[in-house]
SERO-4910 file (N, C-alpha, C, O; in steps of 0.05 Angstrom, whole numbers):
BEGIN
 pado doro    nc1    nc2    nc3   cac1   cac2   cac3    cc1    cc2    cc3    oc1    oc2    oc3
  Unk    A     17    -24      0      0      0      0     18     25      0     37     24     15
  Unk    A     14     48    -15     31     69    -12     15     94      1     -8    101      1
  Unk    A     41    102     11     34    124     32     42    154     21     62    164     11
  Unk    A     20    162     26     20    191     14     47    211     26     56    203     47
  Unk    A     57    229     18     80    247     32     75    258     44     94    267     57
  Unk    A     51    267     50     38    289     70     37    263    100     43    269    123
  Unk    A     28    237     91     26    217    117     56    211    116     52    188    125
  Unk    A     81    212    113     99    204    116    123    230    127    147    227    135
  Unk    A    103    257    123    119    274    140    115    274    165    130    274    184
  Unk    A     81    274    163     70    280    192     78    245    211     80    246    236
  Unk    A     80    226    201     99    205    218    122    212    227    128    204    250
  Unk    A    140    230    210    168    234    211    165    247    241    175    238    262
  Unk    A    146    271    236    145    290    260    136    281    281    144    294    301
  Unk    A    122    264    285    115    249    303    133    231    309    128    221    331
  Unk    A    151    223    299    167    201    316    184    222    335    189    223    359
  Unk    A    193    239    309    214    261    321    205    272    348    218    276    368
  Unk    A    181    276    345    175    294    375    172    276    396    175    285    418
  Unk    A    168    253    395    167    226    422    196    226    424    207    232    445
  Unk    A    211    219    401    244    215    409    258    239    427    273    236    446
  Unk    A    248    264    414    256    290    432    253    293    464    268    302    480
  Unk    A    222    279    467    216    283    493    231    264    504    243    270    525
  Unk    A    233    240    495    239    228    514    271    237    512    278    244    534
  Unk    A    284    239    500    312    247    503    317    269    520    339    276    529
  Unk    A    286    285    523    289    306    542    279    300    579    283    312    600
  Unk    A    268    279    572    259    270    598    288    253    604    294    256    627
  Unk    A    302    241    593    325    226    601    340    239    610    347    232    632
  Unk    A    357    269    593    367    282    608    367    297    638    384    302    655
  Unk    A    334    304    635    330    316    659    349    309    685    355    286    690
  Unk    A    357    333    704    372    316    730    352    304    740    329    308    733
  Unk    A    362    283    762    356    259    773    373    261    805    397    264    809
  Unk    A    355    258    822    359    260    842    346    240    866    323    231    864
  Unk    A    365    235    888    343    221    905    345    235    938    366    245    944
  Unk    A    325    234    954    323    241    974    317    220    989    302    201    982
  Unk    A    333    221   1021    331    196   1037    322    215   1065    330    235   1075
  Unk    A    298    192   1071    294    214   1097    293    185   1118    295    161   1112
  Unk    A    290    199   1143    280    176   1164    253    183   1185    244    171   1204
  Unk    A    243    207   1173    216    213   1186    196    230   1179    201    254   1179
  Unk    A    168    218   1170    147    234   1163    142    254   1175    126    268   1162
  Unk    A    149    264   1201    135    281   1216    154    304   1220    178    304   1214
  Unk    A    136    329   1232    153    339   1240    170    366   1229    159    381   1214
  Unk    A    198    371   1237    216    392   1213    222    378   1196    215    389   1175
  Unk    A    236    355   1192    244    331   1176    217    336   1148    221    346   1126
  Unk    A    201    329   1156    165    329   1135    164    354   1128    152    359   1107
  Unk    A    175    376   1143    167    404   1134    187    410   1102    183    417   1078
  Unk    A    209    401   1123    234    409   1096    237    393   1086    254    401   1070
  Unk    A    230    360   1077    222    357   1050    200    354   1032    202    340   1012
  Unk    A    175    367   1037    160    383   1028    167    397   1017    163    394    993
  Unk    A    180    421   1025    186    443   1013    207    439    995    206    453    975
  Unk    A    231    417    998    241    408    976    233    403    953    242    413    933
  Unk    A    206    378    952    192    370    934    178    385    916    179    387    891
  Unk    A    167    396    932    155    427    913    165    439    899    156    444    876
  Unk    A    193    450    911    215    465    893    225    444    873    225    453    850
  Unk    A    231    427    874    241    406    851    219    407    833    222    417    810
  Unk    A    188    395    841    170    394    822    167    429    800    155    431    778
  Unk    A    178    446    813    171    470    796    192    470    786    189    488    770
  Unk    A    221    458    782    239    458    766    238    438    744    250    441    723
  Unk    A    226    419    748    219    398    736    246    377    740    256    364    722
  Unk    A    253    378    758    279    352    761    264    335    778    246    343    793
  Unk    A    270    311    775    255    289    787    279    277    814    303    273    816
  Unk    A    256    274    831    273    273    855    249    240    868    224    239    869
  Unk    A    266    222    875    264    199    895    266    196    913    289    191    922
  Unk    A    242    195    932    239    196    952    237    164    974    219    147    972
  Unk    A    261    163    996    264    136   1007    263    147   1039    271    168   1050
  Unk    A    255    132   1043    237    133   1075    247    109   1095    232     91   1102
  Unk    A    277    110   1102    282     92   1125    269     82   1147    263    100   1162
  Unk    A    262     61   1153    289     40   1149    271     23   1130    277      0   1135
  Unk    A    254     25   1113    233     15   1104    238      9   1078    231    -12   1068
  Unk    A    254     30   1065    262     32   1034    297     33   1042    316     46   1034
  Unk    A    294     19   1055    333     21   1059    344      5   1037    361     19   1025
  Unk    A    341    -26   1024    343    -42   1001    337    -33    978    345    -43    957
  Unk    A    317     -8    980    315      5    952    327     23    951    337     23    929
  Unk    A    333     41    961    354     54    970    380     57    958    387     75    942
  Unk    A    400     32    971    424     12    962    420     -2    931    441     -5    918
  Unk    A    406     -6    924    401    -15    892    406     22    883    425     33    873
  Unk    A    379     33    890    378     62    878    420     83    881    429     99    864
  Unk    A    432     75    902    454     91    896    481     75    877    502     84    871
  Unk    A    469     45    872    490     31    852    470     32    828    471      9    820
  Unk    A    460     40    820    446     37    787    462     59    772    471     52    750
  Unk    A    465     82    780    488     96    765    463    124    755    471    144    744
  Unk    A    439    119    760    410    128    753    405    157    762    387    169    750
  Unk    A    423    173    783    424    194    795    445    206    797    466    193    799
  Unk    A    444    238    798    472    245    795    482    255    828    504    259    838
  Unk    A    450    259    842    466    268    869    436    254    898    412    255    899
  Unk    A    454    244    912    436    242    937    435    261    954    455    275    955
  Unk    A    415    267    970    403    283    982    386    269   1022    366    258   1030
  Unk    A    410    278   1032    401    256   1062    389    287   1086    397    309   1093
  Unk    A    371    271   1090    350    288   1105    365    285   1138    360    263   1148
  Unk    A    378    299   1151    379    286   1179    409    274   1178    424    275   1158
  Unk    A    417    263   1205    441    256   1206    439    225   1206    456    210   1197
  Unk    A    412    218   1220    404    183   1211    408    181   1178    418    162   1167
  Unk    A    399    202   1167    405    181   1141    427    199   1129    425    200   1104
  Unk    A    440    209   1136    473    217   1129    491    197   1136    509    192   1119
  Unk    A    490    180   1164    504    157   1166    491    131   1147    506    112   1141
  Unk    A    465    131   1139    458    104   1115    469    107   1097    487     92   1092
  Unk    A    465    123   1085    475    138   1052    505    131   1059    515    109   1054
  Unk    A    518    148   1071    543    141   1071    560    112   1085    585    110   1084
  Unk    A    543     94   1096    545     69   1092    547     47   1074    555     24   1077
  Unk    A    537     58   1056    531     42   1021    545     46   1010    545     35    988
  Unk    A    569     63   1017    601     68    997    593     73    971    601     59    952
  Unk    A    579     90    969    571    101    940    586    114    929    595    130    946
  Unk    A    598    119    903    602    141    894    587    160    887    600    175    873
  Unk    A    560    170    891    550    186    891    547    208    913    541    209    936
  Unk    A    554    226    894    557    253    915    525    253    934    502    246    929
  Unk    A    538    265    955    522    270    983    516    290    989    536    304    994
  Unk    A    492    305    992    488    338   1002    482    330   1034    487    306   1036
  Unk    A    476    338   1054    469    331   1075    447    360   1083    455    381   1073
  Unk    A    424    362   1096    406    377   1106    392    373   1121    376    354   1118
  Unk    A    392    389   1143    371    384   1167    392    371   1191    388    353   1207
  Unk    A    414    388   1186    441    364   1208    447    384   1218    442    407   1210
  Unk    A    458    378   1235    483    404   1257    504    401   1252    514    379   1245
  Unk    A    515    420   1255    546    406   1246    569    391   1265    590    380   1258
  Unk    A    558    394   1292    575    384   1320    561    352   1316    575    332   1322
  Unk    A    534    350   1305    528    320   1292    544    307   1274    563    296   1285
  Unk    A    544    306   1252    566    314   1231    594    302   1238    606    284   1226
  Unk    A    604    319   1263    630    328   1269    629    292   1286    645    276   1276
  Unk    A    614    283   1304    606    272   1326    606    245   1316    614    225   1328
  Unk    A    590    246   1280    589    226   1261    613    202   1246    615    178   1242
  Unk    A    634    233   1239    663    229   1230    675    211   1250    681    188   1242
  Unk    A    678    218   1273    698    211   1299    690    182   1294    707    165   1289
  Unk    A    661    174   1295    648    143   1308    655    133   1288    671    115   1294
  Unk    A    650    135   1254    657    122   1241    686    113   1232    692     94   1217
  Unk    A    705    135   1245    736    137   1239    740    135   1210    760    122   1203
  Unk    A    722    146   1192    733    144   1172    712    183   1165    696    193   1181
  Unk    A    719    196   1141    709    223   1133    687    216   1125    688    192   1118
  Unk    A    664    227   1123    640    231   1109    643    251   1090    647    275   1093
  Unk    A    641    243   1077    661    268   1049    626    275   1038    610    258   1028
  Unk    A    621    303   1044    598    313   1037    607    331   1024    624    347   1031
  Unk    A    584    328    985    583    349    961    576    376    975    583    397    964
  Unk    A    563    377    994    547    414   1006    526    408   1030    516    386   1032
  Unk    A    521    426   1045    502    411   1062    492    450   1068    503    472   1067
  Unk    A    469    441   1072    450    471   1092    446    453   1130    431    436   1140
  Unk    A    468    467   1139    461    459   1174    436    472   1178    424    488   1163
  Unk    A    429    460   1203    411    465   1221    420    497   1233    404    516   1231
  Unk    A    444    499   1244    460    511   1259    457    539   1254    463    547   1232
  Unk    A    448    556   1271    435    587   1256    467    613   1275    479    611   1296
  Unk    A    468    624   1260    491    634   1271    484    660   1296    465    676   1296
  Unk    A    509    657   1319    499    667   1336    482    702   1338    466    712   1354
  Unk    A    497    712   1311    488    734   1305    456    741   1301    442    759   1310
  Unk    A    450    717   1283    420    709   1283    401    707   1300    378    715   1296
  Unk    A    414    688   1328    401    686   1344    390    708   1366    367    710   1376
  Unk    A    415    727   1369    406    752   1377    391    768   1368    379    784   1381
  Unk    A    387    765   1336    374    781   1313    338    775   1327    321    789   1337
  Unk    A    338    757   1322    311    741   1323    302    747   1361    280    757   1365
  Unk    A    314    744   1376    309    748   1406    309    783   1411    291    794   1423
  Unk    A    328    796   1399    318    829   1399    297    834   1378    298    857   1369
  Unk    A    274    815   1363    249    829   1348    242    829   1375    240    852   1385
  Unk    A    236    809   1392    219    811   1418    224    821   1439    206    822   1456
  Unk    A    243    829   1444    266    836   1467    282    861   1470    296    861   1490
  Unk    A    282    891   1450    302    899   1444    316    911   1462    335    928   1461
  Unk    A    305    900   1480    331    920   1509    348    890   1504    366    894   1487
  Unk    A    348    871   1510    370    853   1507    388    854   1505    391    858   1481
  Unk    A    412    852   1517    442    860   1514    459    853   1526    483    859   1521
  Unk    A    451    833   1552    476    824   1571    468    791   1562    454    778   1577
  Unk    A    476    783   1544    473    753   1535    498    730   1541    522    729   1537
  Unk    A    479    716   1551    505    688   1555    497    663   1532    476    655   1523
  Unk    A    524    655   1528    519    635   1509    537    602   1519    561    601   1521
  Unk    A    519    581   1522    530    564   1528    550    553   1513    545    556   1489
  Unk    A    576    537   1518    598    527   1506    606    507   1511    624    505   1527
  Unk    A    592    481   1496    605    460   1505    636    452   1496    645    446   1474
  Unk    A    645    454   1519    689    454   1509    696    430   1486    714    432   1469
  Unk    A    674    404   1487    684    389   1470    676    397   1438    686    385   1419
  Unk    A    658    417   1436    658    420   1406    662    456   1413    644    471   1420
  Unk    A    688    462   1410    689    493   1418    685    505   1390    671    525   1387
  Unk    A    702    490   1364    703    508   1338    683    512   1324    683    524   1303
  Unk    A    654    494   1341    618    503   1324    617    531   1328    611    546   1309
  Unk    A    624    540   1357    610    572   1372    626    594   1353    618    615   1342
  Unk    A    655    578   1354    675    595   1342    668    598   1312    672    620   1301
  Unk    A    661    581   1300    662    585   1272    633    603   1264    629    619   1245
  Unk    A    616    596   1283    583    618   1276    586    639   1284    568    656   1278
  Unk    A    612    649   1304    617    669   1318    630    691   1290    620    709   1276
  Unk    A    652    678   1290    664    695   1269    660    710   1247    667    734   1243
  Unk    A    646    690   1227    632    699   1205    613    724   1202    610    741   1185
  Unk    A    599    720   1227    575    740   1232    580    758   1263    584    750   1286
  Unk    A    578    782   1254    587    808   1270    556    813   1293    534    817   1284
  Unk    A    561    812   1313    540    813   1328    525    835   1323    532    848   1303
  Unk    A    506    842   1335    485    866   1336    499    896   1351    508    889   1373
  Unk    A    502    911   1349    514    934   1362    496    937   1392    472    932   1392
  Unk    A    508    944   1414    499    950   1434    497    918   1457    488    917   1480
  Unk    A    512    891   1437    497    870   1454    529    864   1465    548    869   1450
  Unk    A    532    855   1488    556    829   1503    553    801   1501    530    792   1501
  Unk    A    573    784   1499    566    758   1488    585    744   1509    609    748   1506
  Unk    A    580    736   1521    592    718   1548    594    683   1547    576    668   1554
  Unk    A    623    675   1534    614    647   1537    610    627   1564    627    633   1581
  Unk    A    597    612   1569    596    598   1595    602    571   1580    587    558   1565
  Unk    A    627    565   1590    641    535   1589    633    516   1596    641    518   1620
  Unk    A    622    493   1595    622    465   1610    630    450   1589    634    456   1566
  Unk    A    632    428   1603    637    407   1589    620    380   1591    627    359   1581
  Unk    A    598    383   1604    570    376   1608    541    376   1626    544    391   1645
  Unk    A    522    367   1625    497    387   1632    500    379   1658    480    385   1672
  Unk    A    520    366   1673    512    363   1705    541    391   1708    550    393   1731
  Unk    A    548    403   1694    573    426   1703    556    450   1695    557    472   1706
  Unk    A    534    443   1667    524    474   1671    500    471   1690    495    491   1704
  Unk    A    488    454   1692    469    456   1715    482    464   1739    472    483   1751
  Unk    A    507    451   1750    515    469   1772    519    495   1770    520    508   1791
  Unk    A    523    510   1746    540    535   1750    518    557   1751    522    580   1756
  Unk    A    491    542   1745    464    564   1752    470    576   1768    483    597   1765
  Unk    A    463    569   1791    461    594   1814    477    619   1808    466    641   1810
  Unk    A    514    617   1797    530    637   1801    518    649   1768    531    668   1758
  Unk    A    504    642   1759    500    659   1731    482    685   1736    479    705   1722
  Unk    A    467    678   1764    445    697   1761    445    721   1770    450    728   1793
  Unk    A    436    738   1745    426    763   1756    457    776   1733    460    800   1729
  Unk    A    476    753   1720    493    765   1711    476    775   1672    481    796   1660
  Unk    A    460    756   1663    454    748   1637    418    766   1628    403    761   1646
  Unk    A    412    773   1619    389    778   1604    381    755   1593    358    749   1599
  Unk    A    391    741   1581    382    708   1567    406    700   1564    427    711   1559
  Unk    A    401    676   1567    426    655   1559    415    630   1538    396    616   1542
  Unk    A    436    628   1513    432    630   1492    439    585   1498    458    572   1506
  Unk    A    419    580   1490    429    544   1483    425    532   1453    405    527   1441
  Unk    A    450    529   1447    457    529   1413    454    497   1415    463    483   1434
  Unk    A    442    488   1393    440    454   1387    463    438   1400    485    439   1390
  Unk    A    459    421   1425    473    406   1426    459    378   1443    444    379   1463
  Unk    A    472    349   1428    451    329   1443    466    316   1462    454    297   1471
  Unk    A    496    322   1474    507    317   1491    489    333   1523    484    322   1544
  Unk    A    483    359   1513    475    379   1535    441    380   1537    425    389   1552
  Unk    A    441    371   1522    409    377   1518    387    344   1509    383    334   1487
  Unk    A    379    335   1533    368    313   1520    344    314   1539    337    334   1551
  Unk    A    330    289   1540    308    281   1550    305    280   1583    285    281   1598
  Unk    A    334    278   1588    349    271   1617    348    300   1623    332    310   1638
  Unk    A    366    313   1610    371    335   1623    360    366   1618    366    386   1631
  Unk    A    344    362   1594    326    388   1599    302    396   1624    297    420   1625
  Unk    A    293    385   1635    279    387   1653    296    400   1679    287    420   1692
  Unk    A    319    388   1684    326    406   1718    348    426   1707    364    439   1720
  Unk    A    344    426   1686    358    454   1663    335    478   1666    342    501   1672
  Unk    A    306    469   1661    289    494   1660    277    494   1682    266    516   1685
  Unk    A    272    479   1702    272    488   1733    290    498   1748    281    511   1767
  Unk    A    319    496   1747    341    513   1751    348    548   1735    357    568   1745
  Unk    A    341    544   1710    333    580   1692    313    587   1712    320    606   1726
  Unk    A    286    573   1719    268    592   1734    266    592   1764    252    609   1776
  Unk    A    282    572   1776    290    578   1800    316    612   1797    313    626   1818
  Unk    A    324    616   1789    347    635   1781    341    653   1767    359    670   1763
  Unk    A    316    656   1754    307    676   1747    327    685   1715    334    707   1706
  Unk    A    333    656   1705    349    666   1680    340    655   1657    343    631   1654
  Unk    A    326    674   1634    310    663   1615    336    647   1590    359    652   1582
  Unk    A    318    630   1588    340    607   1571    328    616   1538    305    625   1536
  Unk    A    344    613   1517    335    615   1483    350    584   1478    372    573   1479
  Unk    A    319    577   1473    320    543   1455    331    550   1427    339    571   1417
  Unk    A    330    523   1416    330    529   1385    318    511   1374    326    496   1356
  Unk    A    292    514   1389    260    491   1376    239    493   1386    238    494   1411
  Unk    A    215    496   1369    195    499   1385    188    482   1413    178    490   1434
  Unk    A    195    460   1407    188    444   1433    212    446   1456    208    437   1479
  Unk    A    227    454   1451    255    462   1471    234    491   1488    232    490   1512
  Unk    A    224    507   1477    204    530   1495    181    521   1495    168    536   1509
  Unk    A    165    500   1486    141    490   1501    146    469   1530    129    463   1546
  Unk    A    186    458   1531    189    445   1549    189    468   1578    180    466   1601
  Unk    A    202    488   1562    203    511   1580    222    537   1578    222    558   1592
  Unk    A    235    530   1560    251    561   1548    239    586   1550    216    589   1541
  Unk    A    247    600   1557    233    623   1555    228    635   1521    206    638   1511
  Unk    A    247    639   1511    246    641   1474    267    620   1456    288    609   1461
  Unk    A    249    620   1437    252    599   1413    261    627   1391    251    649   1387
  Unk    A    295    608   1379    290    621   1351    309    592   1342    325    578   1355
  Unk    A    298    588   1312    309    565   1300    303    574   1273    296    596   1266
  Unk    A    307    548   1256    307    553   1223    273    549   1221    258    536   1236
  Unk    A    266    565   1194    245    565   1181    249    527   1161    262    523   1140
  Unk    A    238    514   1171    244    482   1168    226    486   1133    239    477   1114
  Unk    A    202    495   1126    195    490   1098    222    500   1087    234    484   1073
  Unk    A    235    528   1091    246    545   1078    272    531   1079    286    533   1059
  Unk    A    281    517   1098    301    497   1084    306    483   1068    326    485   1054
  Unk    A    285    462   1067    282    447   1045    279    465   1027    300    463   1014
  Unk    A    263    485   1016    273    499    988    302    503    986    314    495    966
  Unk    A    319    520   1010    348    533   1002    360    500    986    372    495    965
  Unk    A    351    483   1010    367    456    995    367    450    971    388    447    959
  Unk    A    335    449    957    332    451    930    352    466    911    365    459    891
  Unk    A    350    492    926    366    517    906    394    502    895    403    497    873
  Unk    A    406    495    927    433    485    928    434    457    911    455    459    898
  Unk    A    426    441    907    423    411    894    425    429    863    444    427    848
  Unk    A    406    445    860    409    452    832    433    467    818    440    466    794
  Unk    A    441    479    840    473    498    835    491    475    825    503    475    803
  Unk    A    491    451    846    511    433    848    503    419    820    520    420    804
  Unk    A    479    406    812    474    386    782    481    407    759    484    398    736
  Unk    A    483    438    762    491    458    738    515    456    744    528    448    724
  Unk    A    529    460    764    557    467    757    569    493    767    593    498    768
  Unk    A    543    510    776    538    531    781    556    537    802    560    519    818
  Unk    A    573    568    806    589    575    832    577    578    851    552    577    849
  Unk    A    588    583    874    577    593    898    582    571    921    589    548    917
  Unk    A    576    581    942    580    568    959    565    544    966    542    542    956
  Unk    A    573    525    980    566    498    985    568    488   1012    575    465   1018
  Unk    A    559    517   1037    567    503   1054    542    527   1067    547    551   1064
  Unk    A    515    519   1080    498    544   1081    489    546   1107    492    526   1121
  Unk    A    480    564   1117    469    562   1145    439    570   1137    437    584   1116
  Unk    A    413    564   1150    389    576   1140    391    603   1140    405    619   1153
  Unk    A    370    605   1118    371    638   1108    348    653   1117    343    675   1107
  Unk    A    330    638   1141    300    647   1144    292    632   1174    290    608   1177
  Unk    A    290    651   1196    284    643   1225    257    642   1231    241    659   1221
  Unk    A    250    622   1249    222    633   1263    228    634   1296    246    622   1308
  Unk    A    216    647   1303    214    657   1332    188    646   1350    164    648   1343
  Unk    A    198    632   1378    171    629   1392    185    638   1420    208    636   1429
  Unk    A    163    649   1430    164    653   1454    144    640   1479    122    631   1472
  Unk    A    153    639   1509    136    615   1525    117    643   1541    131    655   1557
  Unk    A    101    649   1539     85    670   1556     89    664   1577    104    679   1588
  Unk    A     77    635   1599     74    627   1615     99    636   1633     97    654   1651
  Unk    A    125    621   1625    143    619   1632    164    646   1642    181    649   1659
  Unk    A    152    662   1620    163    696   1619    150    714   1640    159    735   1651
  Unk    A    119    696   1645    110    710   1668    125    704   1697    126    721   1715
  Unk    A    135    678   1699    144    662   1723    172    669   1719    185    658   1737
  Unk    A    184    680   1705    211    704   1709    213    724   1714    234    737   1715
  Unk    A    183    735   1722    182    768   1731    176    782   1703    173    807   1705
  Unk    A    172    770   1677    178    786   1642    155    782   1636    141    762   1640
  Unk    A    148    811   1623    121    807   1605    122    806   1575    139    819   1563
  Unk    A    110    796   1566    116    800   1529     86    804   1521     65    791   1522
  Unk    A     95    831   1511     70    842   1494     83    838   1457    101    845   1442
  Unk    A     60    821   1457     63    827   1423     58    842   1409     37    852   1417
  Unk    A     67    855   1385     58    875   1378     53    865   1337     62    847   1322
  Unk    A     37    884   1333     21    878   1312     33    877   1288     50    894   1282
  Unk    A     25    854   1271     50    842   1254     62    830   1253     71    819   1232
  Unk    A     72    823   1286    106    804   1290     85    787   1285     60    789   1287
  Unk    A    112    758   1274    104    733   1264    120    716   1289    143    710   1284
  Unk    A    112    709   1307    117    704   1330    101    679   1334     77    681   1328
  Unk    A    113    651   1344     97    635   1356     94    642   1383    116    646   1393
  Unk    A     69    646   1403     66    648   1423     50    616   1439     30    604   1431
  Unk    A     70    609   1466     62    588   1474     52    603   1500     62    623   1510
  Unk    A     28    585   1509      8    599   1531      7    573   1554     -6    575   1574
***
């Protein structure tokens, strides 16, 4: 049977445009994301990942420890992706258990985690870029003077075994004019729990920067009955660190991470300059009412601030 030329162009074009797409869907980057928890900041920031990928149109895989751990390990030896993406420091140590050659971003980690990670495994965790958790101390004051702005005699805890975290968020970023920055040394939560009593009456707030040596399930509790026996308001860096009893919360904007991460994954699959090593670019603030009352402090909010208030 013969085929007319008009039916043998419009085939031509038609194959051509399926071969195109798909040659264009092939290229697209390819990415995978490993998390270890639905809930939570973890769920917030990769949400906001997802989103940002889906509006770029790069396709990103999503594995959910310990559940998709076997798919996972197939997914970083198929050769199928050009970069993984580990949510957390649980799945910064999986990923990097699988001896992949595939580059590693890390997000949603601390870096004294990280640091804490290296030592146990005695070998490097060689990470492509990562956005910490870790908000710099400059920030933290930033965010505590929207609510606060007399604030100015600040203490900041220092645990001696990770001294170069304080140091390195210290440096970079120039404090606020008018504020004092006092480090208080321990070397763990039964040395700063003792050293309450002599702190008081010296500090306006005393600043507690991520750490899970100092700060756990054990020992936040006779941590924030000791601030309010002493009358010294503590700055968490989580909402639930000031619903345990902090007097103010400032931490990362957790959707707005997972986007910066996005940004960064995409810098890194272009090729693109810039830096590869980020601190969040976006805080939220909570404060404990209750607690501010039972310090002698009142907090009036005022209209506009974007303030979590706990009652």
């Amino acid at each position: 049977m013969l085929i007319s030329r008009r039916h043998a162009i419009a085939s031509f074009v038609a194959v051509s445009a399926g071969l195109c797409r798909r040659a264009k869907a092939s290229s697209a980057p390819r990415l995978m994301i490993v998390t270890t928890s639905r809930e939570g900041p973890h769920a917030a920031a990769t949400e906001g990942m997802q989103q940002a990928f889906a509006s770029r149109s790069i396709g990103a895989a999503l594995f959910q420890l310990p559940a998709d751990d076997a798919s996972m390990r197939r997914e970083l030896g198929n050769g199928a992706n050009q970069l993984a993406i580990a949510v957390g420091v649980t799945a910064v140590r999986a990923v990097a258990s699988a001896n992949s050659h595939m580059p590693l971003l890390a997000t949603m980690a601390f870096r004294a985690d990280i640091g804490s990670l290296r030592a146990s495994e005695g070998a490097p965790v060689k990470l492509a870029g990562a956005v910490w958790l870790d908000l710099p101390v400059a920030e933290v004051i930033g965010g505590l003077r929207t609510i606060f702005p007399a604030a100015a005699r600040i203490g900041i805890v220092r645990n001696t075994s990770h001294p170069d975290v304080v140091e390195a968020l210290n440096q970079s970023h120039p404090l606020p004019g008018g504020v004092s920055l006092k480090p208080i040394e321990c070397a763990s939560a039964a040395e700063l729990l003792a050293s309450m009593q002599k702190l008081r009456g010296q500090f306006d707030f005393l600043i507690c920067l991520p750490d899970s040596d100092l700060y756990n399930k054990t020992t936040v509790e006779p941590l924030i009955l000791a601030s309010l026996e002493h009358k010294l308001p503590l700055v968490g860096f989580s909402a639930s660190f000031v619903r345990a009893g902090a007097a103010v919360g400032v931490y990362p904007d957790f959707a707005e991470v997972g986007r910066q991460t996005a940004a960064l994954s995409e810098r890194f699959l272009t090729g693109a300059q810039g830096s590869r090593d980020e601190y969040p670019r976006r805080t939220a603030v909570a404060v404990n009412e209750r607690v501010m009352h039972l310090l002698g402090r009142e907090y009036k909010p005022k209209q506009g601030e974007e303030v979590l208030v706990i009652r």
